[in-house]
C-alpha positions as CSV (number, residue, x, y, z in Angstrom):
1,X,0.0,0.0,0.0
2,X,1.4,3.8,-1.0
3,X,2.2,5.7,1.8
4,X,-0.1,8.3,0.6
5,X,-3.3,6.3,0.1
6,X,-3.0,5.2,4.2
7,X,-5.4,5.8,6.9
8,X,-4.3,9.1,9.0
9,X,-5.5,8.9,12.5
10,X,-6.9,12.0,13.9
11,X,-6.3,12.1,17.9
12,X,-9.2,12.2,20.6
13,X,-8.3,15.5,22.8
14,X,-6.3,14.4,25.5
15,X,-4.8,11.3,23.7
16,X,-1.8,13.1,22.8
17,X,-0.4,13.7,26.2
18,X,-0.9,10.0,26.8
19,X,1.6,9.3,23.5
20,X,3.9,11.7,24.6
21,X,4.5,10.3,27.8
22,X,4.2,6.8,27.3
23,X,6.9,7.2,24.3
24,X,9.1,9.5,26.5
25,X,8.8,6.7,29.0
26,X,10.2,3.9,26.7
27,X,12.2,6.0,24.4
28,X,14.1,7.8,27.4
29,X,14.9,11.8,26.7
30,X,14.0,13.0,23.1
31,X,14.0,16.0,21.0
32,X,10.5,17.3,19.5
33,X,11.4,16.8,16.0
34,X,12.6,12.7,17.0
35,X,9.7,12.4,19.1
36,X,7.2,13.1,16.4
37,X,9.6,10.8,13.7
38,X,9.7,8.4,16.0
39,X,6.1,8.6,16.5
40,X,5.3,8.5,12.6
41,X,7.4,5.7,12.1
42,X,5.7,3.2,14.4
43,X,2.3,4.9,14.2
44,X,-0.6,2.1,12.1
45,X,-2.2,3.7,10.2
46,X,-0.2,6.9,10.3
47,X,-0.1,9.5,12.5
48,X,1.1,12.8,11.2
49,X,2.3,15.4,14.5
50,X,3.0,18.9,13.1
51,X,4.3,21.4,15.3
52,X,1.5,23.1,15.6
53,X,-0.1,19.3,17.6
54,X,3.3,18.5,19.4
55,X,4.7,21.5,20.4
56,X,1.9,23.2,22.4
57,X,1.8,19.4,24.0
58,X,5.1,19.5,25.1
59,X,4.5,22.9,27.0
60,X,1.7,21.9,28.7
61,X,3.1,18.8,30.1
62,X,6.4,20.7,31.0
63,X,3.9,23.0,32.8
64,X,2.2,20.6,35.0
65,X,5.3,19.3,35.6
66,X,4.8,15.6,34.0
67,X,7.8,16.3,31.4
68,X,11.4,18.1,31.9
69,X,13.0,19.7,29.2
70,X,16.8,20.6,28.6
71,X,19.0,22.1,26.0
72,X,21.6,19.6,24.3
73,X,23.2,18.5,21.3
74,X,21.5,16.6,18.6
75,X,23.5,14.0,16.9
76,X,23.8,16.7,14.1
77,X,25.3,19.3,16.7
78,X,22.6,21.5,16.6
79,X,21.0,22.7,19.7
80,X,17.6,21.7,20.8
81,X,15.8,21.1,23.9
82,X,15.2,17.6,24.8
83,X,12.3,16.2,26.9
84,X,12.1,13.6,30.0
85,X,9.7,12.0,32.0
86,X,9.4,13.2,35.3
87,X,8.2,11.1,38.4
88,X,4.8,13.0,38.3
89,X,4.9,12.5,35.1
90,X,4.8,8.7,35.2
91,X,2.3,8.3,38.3
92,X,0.0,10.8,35.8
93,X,0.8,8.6,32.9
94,X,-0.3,5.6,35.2
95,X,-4.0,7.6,35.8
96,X,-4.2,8.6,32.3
97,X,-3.2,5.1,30.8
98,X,-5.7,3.5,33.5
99,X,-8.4,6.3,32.3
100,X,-7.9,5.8,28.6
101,X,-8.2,1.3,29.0
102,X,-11.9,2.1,30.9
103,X,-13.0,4.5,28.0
104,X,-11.9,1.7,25.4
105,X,-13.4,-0.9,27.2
106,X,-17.1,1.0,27.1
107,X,-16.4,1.8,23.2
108,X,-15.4,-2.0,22.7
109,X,-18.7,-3.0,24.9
110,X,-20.9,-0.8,23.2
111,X,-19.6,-1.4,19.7
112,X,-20.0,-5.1,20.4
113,X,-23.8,-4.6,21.1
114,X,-24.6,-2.8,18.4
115,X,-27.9,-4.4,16.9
């Protein structure tokens, strides 16, 4: 299948924080730009993050303290700020992942009685 006749996803409000952390979480400290590649590349059916989605993302986490960012290198020696995962970050990644699983388990249950 052509990369341009694929599905593109189109993210619930709230979703996006829960992908951010959870792929900060595995991915350890990223840049925005690798974050949202990295996020394209394993997204089925894609997922397409501009910086107009991911950057206002990344701001809000940083403000309620879930995420840390810092200025580094890239691999390309430029400089860019890189995100983390705080602690607060992962105990609200915990509530948010717990959240989302109960609202896909009510889609899944009422999708399944569909008459």
């Amino acid at each position: 299948m052509a990369s341009g006749s694929k599905e593109r996803v189109e993210l619930l409000q709230g979703t996006l924080d829960l992908i951010v952390l959870r792929a900060l979480e595995t991915m350890g400290p990223q840049h925005a730009y690798g974050l949202a590649a990295r996020l394209e590349q394993v997204a089925e059916p894609s997922l397409t993050l501009n910086q107009g989605t991911l950057y206002p993302a990344l701001v809000r986490l940083e403000q309620r303290g879930w995420i840390k960012g810092s200025w580094q290198r890239t691999e390309t020696n430029r400089e860019a700020k890189y995100y983390g995962i705080t602690r607060a970050g992962r105990r609200a990644l915990d509530k948010q992942a717990e959240r989302w699983r109960r609202l896909a388990g009510l889609v899944e249950k009422l999708l399944l009685n569909e008459s």
